[in-house]
N, C-alpha and C positions, 0 to 999 in steps of 0.2 A: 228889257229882259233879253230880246232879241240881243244885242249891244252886246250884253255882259257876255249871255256863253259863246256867242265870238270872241269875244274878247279873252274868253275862259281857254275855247279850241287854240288858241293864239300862241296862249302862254304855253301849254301844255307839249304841242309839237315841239316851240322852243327847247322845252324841258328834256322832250324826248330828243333830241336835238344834241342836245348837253350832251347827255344819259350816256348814246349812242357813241360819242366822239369820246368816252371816257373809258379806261382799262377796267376792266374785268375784278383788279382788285381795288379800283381805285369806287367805283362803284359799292360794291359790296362793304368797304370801309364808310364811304358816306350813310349807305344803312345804317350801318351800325351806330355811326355820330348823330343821326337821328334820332333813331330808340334811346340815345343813352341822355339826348337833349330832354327828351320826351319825360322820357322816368325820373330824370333829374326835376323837370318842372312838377311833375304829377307828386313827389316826395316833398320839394318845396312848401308847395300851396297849399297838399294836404294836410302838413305839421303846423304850416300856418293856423287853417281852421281847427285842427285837433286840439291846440293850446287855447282858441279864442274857447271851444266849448269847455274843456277843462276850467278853464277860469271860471265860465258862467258857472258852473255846476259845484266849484269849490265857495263862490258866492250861496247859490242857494242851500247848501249845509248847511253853513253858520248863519243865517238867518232862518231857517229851521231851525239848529239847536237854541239860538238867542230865543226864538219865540217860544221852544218846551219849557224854558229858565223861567219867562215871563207866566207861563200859564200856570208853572210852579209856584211861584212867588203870589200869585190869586189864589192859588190852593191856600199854600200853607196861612195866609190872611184870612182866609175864609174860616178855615180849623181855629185859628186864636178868635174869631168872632163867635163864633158857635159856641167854643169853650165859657167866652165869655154871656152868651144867652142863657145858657145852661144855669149860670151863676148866680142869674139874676130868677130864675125861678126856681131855684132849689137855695135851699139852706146852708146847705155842705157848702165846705172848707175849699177853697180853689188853691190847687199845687202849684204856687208861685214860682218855684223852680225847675218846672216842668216849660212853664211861657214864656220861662226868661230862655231856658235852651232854644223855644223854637224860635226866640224872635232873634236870636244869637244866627239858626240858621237861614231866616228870611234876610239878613243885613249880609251874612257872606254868598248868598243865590244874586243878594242886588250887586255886589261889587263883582261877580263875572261878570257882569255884563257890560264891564270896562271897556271893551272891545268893538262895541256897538256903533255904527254911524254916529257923527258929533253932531247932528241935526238933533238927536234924540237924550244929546244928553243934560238936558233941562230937565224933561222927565224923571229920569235917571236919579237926577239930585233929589228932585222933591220925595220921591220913594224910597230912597235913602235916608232923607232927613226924617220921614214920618215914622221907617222901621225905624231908626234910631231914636225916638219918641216912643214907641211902643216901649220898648226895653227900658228906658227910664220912667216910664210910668210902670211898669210893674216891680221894677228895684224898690219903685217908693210905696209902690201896695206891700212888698214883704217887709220893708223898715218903716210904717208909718201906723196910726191907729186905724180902726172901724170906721171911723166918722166922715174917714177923707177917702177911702177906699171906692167911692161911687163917683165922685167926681176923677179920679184917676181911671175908671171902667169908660168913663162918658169921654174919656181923652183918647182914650185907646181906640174905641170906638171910632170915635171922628177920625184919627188917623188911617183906619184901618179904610175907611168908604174912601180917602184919599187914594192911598194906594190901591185898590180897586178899580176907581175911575182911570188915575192915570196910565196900570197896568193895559186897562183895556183899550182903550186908546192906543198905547203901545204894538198891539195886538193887531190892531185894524190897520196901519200904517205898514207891519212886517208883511200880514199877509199881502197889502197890495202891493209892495215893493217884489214881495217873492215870487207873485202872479207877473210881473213885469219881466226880471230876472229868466223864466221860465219861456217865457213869449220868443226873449230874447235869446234865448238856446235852440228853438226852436227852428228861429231862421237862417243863425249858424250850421245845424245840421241838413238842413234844405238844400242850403250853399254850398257844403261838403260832398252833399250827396252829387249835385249836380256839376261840381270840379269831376267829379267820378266819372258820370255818364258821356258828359263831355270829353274826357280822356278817353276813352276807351273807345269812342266814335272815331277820336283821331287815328289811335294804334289799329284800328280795323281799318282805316281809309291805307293809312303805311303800309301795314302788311298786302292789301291789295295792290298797292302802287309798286311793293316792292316785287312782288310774286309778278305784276306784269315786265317789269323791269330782267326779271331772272329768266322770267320764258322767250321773250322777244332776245333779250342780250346774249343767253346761254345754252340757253334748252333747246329753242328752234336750230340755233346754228352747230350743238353737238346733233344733234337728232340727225340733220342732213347731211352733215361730216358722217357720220353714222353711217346712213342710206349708201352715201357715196361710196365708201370702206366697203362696204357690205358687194355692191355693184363691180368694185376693182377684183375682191377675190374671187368672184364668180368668172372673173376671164372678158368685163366688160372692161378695156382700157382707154375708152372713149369719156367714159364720166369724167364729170366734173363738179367741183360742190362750189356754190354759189359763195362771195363775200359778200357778209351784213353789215360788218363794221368794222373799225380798224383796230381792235384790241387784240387779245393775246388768240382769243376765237379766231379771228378772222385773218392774225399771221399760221396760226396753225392750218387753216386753212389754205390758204395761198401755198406753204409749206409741200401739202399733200398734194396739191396741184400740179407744181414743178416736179412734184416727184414723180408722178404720174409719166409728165413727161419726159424723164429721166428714164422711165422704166420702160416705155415708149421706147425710146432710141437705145436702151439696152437689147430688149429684145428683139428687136434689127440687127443691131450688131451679133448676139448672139446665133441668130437664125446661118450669117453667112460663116461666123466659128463652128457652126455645127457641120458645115458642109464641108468645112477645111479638115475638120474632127473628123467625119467620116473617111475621106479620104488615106486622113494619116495611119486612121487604124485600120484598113484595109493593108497596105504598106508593112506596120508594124507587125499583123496577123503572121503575111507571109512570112516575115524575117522570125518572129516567135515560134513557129515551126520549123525554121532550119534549125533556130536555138534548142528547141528542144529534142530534138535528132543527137547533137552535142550532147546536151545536159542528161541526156538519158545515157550514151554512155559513159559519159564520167562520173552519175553516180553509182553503175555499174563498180567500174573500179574504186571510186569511195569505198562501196561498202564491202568491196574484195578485203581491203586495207583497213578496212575499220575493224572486220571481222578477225583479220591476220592480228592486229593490233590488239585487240581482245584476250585472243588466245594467247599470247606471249603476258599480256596483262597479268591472266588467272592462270598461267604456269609461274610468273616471276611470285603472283601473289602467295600461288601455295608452297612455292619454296622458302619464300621469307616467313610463311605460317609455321612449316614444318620443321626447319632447322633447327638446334638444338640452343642456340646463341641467341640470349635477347636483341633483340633489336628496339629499338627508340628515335623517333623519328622529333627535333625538338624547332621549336623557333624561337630566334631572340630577341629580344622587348626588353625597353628601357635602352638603347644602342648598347648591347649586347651584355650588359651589368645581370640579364637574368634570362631564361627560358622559361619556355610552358609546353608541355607534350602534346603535339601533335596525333601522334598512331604508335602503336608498338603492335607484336608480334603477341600469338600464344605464348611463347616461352618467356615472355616478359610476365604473363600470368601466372605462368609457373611456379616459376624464380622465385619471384616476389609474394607469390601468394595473394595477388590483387585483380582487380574487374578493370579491363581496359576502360568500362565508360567511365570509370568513377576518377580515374585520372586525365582524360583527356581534356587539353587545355585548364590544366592545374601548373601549377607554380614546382618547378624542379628544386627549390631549395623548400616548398611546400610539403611536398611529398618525398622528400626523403631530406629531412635535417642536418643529415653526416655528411652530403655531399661535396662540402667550402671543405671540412677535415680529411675527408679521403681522396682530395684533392682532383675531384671530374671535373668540378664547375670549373675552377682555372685551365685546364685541358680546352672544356666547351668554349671559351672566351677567345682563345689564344688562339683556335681552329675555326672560329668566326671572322677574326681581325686576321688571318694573314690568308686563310684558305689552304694552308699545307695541312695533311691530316698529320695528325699525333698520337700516341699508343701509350694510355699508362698501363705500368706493367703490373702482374700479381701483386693488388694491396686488400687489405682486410678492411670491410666496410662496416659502418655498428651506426644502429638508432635505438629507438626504443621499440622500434617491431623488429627491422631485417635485419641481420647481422648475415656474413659471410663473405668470402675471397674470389675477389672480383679480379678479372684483366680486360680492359677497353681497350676499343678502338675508336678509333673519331674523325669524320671525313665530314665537307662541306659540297653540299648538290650546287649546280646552276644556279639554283631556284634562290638560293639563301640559306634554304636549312640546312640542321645538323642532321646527321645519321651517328648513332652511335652503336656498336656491337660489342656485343660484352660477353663474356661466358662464365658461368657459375663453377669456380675452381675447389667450394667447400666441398663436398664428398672426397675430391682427389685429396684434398690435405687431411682429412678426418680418417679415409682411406692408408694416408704416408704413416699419420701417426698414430693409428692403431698397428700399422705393419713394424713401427719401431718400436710399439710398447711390448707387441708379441715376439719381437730378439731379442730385446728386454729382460722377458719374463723367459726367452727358452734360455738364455745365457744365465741367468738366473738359475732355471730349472736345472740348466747342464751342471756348473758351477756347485748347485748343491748334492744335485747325481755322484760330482765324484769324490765332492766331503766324504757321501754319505758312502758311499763304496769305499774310499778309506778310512772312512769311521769302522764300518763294518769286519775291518780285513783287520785295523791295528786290536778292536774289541775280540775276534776270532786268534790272533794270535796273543793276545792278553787274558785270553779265558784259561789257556790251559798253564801256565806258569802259577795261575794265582789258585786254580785248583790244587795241585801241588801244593802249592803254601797253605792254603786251607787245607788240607789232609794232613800235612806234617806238624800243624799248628795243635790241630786237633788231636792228633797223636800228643805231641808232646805235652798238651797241655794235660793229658789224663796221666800219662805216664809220669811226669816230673809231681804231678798231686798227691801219685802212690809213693812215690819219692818222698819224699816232705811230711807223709804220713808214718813212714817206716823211721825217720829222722827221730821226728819227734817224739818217737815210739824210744828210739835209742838213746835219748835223751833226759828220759824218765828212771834213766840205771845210772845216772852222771855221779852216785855216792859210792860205784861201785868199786874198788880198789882197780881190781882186774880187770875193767869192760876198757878194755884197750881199743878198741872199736870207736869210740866216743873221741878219743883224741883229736882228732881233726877237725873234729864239726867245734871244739871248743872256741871260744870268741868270738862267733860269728850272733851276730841277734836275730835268733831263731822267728821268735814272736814276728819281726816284720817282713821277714820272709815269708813266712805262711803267710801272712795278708797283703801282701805287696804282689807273688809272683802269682796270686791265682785272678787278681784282679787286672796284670798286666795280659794275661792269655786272655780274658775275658775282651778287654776294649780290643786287642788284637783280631780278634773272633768278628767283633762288632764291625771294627774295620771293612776285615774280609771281606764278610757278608755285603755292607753297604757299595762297596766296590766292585762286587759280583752282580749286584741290583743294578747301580750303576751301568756295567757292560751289557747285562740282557737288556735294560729301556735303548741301550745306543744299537745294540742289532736289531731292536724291532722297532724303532726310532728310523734305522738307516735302510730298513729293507724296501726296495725299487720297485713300487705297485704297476702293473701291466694292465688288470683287471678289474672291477667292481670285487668285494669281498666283503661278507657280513660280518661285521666288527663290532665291539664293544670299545661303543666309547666313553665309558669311564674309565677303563685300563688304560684306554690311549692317554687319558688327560693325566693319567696319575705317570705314565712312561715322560709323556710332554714336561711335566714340574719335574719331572728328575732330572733329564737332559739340563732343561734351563735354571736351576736348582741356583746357580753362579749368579745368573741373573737379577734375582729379588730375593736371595735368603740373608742380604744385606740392607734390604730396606723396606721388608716386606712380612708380614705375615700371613700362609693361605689359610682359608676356611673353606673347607668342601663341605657340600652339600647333596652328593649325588646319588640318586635313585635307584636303590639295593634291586628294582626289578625293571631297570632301564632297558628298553626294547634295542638289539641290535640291530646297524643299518647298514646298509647296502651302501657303499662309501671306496673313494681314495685314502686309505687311513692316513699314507704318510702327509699326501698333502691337508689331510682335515685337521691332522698335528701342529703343520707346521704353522697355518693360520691359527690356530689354538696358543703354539707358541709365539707368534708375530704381534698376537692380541695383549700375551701376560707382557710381556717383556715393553712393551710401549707403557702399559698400566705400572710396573715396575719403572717406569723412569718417567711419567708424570709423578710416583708417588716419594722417588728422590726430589724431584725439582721444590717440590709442595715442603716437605722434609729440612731442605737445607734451607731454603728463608723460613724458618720455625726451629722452636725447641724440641719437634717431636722427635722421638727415635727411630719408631716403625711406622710402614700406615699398616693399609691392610688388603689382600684381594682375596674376594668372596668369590668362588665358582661352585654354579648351582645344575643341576639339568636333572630333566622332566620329561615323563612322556605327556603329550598331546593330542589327541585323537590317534591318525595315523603319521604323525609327526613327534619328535623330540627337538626339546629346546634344551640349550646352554647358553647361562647367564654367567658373563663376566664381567665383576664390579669393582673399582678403586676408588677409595677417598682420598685419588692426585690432585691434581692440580685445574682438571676437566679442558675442554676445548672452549675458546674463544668463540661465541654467535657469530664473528664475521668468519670465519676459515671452516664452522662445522661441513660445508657443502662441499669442501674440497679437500676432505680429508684422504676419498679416496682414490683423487686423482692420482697419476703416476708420478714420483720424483717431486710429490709435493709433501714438503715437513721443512717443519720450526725446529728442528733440532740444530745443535752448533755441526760444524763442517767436520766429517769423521767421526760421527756418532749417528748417524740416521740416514740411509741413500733415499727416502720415500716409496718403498716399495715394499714395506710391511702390509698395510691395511691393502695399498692396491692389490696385492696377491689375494690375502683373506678372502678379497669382495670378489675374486674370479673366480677362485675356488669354489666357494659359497655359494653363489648368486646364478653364475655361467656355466660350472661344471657340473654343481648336483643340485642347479634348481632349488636351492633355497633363498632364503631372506633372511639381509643383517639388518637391526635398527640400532639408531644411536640414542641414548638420552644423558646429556651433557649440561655440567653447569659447575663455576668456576669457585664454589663455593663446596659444592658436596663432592663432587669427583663424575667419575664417566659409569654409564652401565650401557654394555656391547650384549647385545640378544640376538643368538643365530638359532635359527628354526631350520632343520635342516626333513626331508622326509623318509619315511619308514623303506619304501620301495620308491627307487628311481625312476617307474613309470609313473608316478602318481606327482607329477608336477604342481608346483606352488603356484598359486595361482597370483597369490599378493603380488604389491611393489618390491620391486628390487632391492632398496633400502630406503629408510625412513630417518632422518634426524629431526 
């Protein structure tokens, strides 16, 4: 015994031995090939005995069920014996077809049992052969007479104690086979058990072996690495950690060892840098205070200069704010194909009616579309690529927001970027050509001043010639009537011998004289008059207004259609409509005329245009007027030719008409509308359409302080 656990210590140191001179992982892998040899053989050997018992135990079923088959097969034997005692002591009738099924079922119970040990199947026959005796002796009791019927009972009979006997017998041999069977499962699972207990002694010996194996190999020698680590950071630089073995432990160790004393002779060397270090920085102290003697005063002057620099800063900044000139500060991207706005000025806001942040660094053909056609962006390219600046001059810029007349300038910084300055030239031309539409309109004005002064002057020395004529017409025309009465008077004595008086008037044909010369003084008369009409509408047609004067204007309109009578009494017919208790208004009469007549006379020649591509003869113009509150309106309507939807908006520009060349200067409607709209504060609207004609609605008001408040004009 002594022998063996020396012999055991022996092995064991060996092992540890091994163990020891093995790596860290190489170790921990053989674990593992262990447990997995382990579990492989405990899996083996187990499946081994789980099958051996399975088997025993699928044995003892079927020798159970074979022997319920068999104790059946005594039953149902025993039920045809009984049936058949019954018979012999009672009289009644035995159901032959009752014994013949069950002997039908005792012959298919015996042929299960096909399955059975071949030891046993001798038995098997004779119990087959006898059930099959039963069933022919009772075929021959239901087909035979009375007389033989007891001798077929005493057949059945015998047979029946046979299968009984040999059933039981049967019986005695299962159960001690199944009793064996059983023994023998018995021992198997003892076996099994005991593969088990035995396993599981070994994995507990492993696991111990192995846990010593991890404490001694890994745990002891981090633990003291540990301690050591632990010793160095406290400022002990003397430790040292002990080597166990020559694995990855034990070069880690050595590792920290060397280092140790690496850190050793660092901190000697360190010690005499530090003294070198002190020194220097004594040295460097001094000289950092000379420097900053220096350094203080040159930031002195820095911030003199920074400060000076400042102020020129936020003096240049508020001049370029405050100027009147956009400014736009741009850079170019893509080598020079486009810009994006850096900075612009307030008056870039202005201008443009835009928020500097919302354009800054946006795309210059982004924000303003028209820029390639109003020709900057070629300007910005050209003053990129050479650096000369460039000036386009006064051009008109249009998108779908800004429109107006632009002049640049274009210069290129140091830096790269553009600067562009611009100034917004629309008010100055909007300004030119309002001042040309106003000599225009006074050359105009003069122009008809002196018509109207020598309308005035030829109508004033025209009035009194035709007075004259009308007084002598009317003279004559009463006095030659009394004539022509006194004639016809002398003419009624024409059978008289001696009315020698009569002589002269003979042959002449009285009858058409009397009706000819009183109708020719009549239209004469008509003449006059109309002529005399005529002249009073052109003196108060041409009289030179100074002042406001309260006017009736439906005499003005009825003087207006006289004057222009030449006009549209060739292709017109008028329909008045005007207001027997029309309120007089404070007005320019001559000019509210002459817009009145600048209105018919355009209506008169849409209502020719309309006329001559048609069969019609006349059209027609309606003028209507109303009072309104403290306002009157007059409505003038033609079924001409109406206005075109693209040109209604520019009807009253200046110099603008579709008329052919020498029939229209465009400066009818624009007078109306100044008249109108600028001089006495009312409203024209237009309602046009090329189908029905034009209807022009001027609302003009009662008293000239009581301003319109509406839109200027409406179409």
């Amino acid at each position: 015994m002594k022998k063996n656990i020396a012999y055991l210590r022996n092995r064991l140191s060996q092992l540890s031995w091994v163990i020891k001179s093995l790596h860290i992982r190489n170790k921990i892998n053989g674990g593992i090939i262990i447990v997995s040899i382990l579990f492989a053989i405990i899996i083996i050997r187990g499946k081994s005995d789980l099958n051996l018992v399975y088997k025993t135990t699928h044995q003892i079923q079927t020798h159970l069920s074979y022997l319920i088959d068999l104790i059946q097969i005594q039953s149902d034997s025993t039920v045809i014996k009984n049936d058949l005692d019954m018979l012999s002591r009672n009289d009644n009738g035995l159901n032959i077809s009752q014994q013949i099924q069950a002997s039908r079922r005792l012959i298919e119970r015996v042929n299960s049992l096909t399955g059975l040990n071949p030891i046993y199947a001798e038995s098997l026959s004779i119990i087959a052969n006898s059930a099959n005796k039963i069933q022919e002796q009772f075929k021959n009791i239901d087909n035979s007479d009375a007389n033989k019927t007891d001798d077929y009972k005493k057949g059945i009979l015998l047979e029946i104690a046979i299968i009984q006997s040999d059933c039981t017998t049967l019986i005695q041999k299962l159960s001690e086979q199944i009793k064996t069977l059983q023994q023998e499962q018995r021992r198997e699972l003892n076996h099994l058990e005991a593969t088990i207990t035995i396993t599981g002694i070994l994995l507990f010996m492993l696991s111990v072996i192995l846990f010593y194996i991890i404490t001694n190999s890994i745990l002891k020698p981090v633990l003291s690495l540990h301690s050591v680590v632990n010793e160095l950071k406290a400022g002990n630089l003397d430790a040292r950690a002990p080597i166990y073995s020559d694995d990855e432990i034990g070069e880690l160790t050595d590792a920290v060892n060397e280092m140790t004393n690496s850190l050793i002779m660092a901190h000697e060397a360190l010690l005499v840098q530090n003294e070198k270090l002190e020194d220097l920085v004594v040295q460097r102290t001094e000289s950092l205070n000379n420097s900053l003697s220096d350094l203080k005063l040159e930031m002195l002057v820095r911030n003199a200069a920074e400060d000076d620099l400042r102020i020129k800063e936020e003096r240049y900044h508020t001049l370029i704010e405050n100027i009147q000139d956009g400014v736009i500060l741009y850079e170019a991207i893509d080598d020079g194909s486009n810009f994006i706005v850096k900075d612009c000025n307030h008056a870039v806001e202005k201008i443009e009616n835009i928020n500097r942040h919302i354009i800054i660094n946006q795309k210059i053909t982004e924000l303003f579309p028209g820029v390639e056609a109003f020709g900057l962006l070629k300007v910005l390219r050209q003053v990129y690529l050479t650096g000369f600046p460039e000036e386009l001059p006064l051009s008109f810029y249009q998108d779908e927001c800004i429109s107006g007349w632009r002049e640049n300038y274009v210069y290129k910084l140091p830096s790269g970027e553009i600067v562009c300055v611009y100034r917004d030239r629309t008010e100055n031309i909007k300004a030119e050509e309002e001042r040309n539409k106003l000599n225009a309109e006074l050359h105009q004005a003069q122009k008809l001043e002196a018509i109207g002064t020598l309308s005035a002057g030829i109508a004033h020395e025209i009035n009194t010639p035709i007075q004259y004529i009308n007084d002598n017409t009317h003279f004559l025309s009463d006095e030659i009537g009394k004539l022509l009465e006194r004639i016809k008077m002398c003419l009624s004595y024409e059978k008289e011998e001696n009315s020698s008086c009569i002589s002269p008037f003979k042959g002449l044909d009285m009858d058409f004289l009397l009706q000819e010369i009183p109708a020719a003084f009549k239209e004469s008369k008509d003449g006059l008059s109309r002529v005399t009409e005529i002249i009073q509408a052109m003196r108060s047609f041409s009289h030179i207004d100074q002042k406001l004067t309260c006017s009736d204007i439906n005499q003005a309109i009825l003087n207006t259609m006289t004057v222009c009578r030449n006009e549209w009494k060739y292709v017109a017919d008028i329909d008045y409509h005007l207001e027997e208790k029309l309120e007089h208004i404070e007005c320019y009469i001559n000019d509210i005329q002459q817009s009145i007549m600048n209105i018919v006379i355009n209506a008169s020649h849409a209502i020719e245009t309309k006329i001559k591509d048609s069969n019609d003869k006349k059209g027609k113009i309606t003028i209507e007027t109303r009072n309104e509150m403290d306002k009157i309106v007059i409505t003038i309507s033609d079924n001409g030719c109406g206005i075109p939807m693209e040109i209604q908006n520019k009807i009253f520009n200046p110099f603008f008409t579709t008329k052919e060349v020498g029939k229209g200067t465009g400066q009818g409607l624009s007078i109306a509308y100044s008249t109108i709209v600028k001089k006495h504060n009312g409203e024209i609207n237009v309602v046009s359409s090329e189908t029905t004609g034009t209807t022009i609605s001027i609302t003009l008001p009662i008293k000239q302080s009581l301003k319109s408040k509406g839109t200027e004009y409406n179409i």
